[in-house]
C-alpha positions as a printed Julia matrix, in Angstrom:
93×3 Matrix{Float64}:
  17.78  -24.48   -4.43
  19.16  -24.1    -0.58
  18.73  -21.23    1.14
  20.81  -19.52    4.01
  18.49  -17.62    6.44
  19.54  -15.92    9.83
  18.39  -18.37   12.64
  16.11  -15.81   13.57
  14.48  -15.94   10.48
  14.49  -19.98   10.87
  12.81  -19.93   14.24
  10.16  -17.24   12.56
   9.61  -19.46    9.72
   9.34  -22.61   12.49
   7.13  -21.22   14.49
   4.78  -20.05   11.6
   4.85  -23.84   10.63
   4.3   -25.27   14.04
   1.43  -22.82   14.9
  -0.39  -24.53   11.89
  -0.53  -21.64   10.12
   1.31  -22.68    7.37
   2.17  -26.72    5.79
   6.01  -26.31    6.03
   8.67  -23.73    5.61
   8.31  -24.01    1.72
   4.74  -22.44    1.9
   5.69  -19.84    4.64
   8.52  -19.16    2.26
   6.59  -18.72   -0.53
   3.85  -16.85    1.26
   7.0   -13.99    2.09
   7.8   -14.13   -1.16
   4.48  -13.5    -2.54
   3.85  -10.74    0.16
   7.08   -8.75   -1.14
   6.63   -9.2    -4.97
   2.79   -7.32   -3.79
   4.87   -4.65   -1.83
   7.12   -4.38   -4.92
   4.24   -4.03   -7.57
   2.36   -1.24   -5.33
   5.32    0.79   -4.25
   6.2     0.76   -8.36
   2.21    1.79   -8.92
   3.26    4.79   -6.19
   6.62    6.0    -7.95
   4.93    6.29  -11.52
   1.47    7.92   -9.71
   4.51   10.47   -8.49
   5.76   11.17  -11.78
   2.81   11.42  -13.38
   1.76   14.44  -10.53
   5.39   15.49  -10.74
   5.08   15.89  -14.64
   1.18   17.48  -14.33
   2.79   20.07  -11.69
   5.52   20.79  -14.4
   2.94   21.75  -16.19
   1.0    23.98  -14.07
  -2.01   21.62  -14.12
  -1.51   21.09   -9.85
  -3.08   22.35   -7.44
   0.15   23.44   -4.74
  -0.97   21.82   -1.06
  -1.17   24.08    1.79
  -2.94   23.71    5.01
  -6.01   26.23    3.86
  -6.22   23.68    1.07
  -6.95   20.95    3.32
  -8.97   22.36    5.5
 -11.09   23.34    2.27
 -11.61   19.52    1.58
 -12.62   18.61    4.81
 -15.42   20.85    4.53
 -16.47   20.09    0.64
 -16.06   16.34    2.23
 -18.1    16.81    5.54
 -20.75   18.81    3.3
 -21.21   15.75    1.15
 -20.85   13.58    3.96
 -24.33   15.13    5.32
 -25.94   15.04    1.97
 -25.74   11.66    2.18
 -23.67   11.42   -1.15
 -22.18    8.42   -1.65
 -17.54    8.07   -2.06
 -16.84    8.1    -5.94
 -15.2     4.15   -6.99
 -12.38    5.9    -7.21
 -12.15    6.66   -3.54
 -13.39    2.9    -1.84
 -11.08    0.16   -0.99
């Protein structure tokens, strides 16, 4: 396959190549490639996590945000904090 990329794409891709950082413009290319099929697969993992709070707040199971709401879990957060409890899994990188 050929592909037809702006020349300031090209230089990019070039200078990626001659900085060492990558073999040649195939594995630069693929590298972008790979990096946007990830971008793709999260934001898809974000638009069902929205329709699945969308669809609980249909059903009254939400809790509506409002700044008195945050505030509240800053403090529950700062209390634990000085507890010394530890972030749930759920919560960690």
């Amino acid at each position: 396959m050929s592909v037809k990329v702006p020349k300031d794409v090209e230089e990019r891709v070039l200078h990626l190549v001659e900085s060492g950082r990558y073999r040649d413009s195939g594995d630069a290319m693929r590298e972008a490639v790979n990096l946007l099929e990830e971008r793709d697969r999260r934001l898809s993992w974000l638009q069902q996590a929205v329709a699945r709070a969308d669809e609980a707040l249909e059903r009254g199971e939400g809790v509506p945000y409002s700044p008195e709401l945050l505030d509240e879990l800053e403090e529950k957060s700062e209390e634990r904090f000085k507890r010394g409890d530890q972030p749930g899994s759920d919560v960690l990188p």
